[in-house]
C-alpha positions as CSV (number, residue, x, y, z in Angstrom):
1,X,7.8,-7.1,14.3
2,X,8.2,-3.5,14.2
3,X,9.4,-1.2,10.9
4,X,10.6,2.0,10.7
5,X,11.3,4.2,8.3
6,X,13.4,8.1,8.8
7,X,13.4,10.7,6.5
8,X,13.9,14.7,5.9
9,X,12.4,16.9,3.8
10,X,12.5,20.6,2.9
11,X,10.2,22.8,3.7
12,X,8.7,25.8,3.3
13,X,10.9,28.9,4.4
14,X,13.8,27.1,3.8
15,X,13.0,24.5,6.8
16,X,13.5,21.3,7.7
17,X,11.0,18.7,8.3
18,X,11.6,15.2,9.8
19,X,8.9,12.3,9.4
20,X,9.2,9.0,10.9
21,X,7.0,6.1,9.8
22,X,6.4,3.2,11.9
23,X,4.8,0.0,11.1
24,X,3.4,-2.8,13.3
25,X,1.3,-5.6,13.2
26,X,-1.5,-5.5,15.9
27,X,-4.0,-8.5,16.2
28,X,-6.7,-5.2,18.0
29,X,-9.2,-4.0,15.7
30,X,-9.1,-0.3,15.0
31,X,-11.1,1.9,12.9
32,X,-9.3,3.3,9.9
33,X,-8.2,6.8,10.5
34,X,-9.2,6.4,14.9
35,X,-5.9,7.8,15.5
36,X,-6.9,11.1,14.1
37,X,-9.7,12.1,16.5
38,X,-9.8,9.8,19.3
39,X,-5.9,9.2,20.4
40,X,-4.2,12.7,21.6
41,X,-0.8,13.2,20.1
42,X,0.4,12.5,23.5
43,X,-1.3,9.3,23.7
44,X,0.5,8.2,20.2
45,X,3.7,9.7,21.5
46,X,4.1,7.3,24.1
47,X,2.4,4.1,22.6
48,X,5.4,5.0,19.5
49,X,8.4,5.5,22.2
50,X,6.9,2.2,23.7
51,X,6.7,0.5,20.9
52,X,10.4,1.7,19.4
53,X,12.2,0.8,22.8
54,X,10.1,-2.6,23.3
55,X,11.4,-3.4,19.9
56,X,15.6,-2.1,20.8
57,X,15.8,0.3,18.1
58,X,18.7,3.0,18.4
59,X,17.9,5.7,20.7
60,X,18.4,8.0,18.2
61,X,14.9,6.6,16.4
62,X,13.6,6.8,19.9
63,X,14.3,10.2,20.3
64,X,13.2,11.4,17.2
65,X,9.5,10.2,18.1
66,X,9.7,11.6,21.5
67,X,10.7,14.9,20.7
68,X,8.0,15.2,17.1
69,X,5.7,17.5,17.2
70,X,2.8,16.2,15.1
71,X,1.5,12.7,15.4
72,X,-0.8,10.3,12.9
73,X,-2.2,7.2,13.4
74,X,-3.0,5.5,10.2
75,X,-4.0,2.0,10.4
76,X,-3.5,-0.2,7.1
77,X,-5.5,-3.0,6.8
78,X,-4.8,-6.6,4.4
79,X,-8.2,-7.6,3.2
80,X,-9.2,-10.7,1.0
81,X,-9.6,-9.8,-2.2
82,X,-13.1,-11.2,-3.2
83,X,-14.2,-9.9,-6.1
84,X,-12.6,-10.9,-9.9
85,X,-10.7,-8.1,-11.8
86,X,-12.3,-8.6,-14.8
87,X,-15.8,-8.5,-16.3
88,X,-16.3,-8.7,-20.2
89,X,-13.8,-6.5,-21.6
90,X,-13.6,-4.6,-18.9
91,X,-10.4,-5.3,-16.2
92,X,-9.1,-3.0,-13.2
93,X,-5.9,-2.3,-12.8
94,X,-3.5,-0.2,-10.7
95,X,-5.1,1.1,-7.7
96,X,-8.9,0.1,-8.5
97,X,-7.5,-3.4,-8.1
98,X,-4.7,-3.3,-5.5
99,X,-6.6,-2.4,-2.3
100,X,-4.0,0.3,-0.6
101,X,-4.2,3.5,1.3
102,X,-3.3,6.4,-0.8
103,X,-0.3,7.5,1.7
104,X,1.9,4.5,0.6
105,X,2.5,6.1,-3.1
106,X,2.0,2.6,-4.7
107,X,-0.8,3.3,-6.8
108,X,1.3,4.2,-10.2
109,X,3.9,1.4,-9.3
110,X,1.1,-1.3,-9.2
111,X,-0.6,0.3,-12.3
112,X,2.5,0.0,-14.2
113,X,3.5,-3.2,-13.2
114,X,-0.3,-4.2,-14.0
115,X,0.2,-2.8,-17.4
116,X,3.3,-4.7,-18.6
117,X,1.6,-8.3,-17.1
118,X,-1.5,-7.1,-19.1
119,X,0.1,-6.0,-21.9
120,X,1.9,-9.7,-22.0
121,X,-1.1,-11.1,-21.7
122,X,-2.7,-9.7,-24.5
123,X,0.0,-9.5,-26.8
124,X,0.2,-13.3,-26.4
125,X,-3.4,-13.3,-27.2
126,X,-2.7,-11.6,-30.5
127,X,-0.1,-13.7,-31.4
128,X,-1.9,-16.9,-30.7
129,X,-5.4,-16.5,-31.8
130,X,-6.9,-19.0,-34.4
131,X,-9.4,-19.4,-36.5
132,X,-10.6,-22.4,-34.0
133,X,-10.6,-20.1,-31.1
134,X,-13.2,-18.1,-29.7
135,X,-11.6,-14.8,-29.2
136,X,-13.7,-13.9,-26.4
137,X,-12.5,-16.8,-24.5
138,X,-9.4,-16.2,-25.1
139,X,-9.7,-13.0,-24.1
140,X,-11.3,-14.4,-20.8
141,X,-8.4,-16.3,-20.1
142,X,-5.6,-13.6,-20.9
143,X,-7.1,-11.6,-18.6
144,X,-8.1,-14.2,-16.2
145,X,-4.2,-15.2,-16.1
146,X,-3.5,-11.2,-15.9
147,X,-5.3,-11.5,-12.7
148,X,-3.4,-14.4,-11.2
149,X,0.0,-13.4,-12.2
150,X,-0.9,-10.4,-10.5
């Protein structure tokens, strides 16, 4: 499976910059950033136009990665998550709990999605809590079911 992404963007002097974003699934392990200082933008080059044509996208995506002038590498990587969210009355939330590169521009989405579920959570909490209760384990499980909803 192979995704790609086009866009344009102004730039300075009145310019016109074009970025292309591909992504791919690759079962080889890389080092985060290797592309920066151990592939030359050549080397990416062709590996992209490979990749692009193996995959039959329009030669006009094809061409735009031949003919770029700059090239990045950035591997992203899914990892486990293996650690709880939560600890007392302390809970993470937006990018301190979503593990994501900083390029992808998800950080403030997943913080305010993480606020409205949390905000649920708790507001339930509120509405619910009884004498019979221990409000710290109820607190436990708001956040507790903050984290799985999540």
């Amino acid at each position: 499976l192979v995704l790609s992404l086009s866009a344009s963007y102004g730039a300075l002097g009145g310019g016109q910059s074009d970025v292309l974003a591909l992504c791919f699934k690759s079962e080889q392990a890389a080092r985060e950033n290797s592309g920066w200082d151990e592939q030359s933008a050549d080397e990416m080059r062709a590996a992209c136009v490979d990749r692009l044509a193996a995959a039959k996208f329009p030669r006009e995506v094809v061409d735009l990665a031949r003919n770029a002038a700059r090239f990045y590498e950035t591997p992203v990587y899914y990892r486990n998550p293996q650690l709880g969210w939560s600890k007392g009355g302390v809970v993470l939330a937006g990018d301190a709990a979503h593990a994501m590169p900083p390029f992808l521009g998800q950080g403030a989405n997943q913080a305010i999605c993480d606020a409205y579920c949390l905000a649920e959570r708790l507001k339930s909490l509120s509405s619910s809590s009884s004498a019979s209760s221990s409000s710290s384990s109820s607190l436990s499980a708001a956040l507790s079911s903050y984290e799985s909803a999540r």
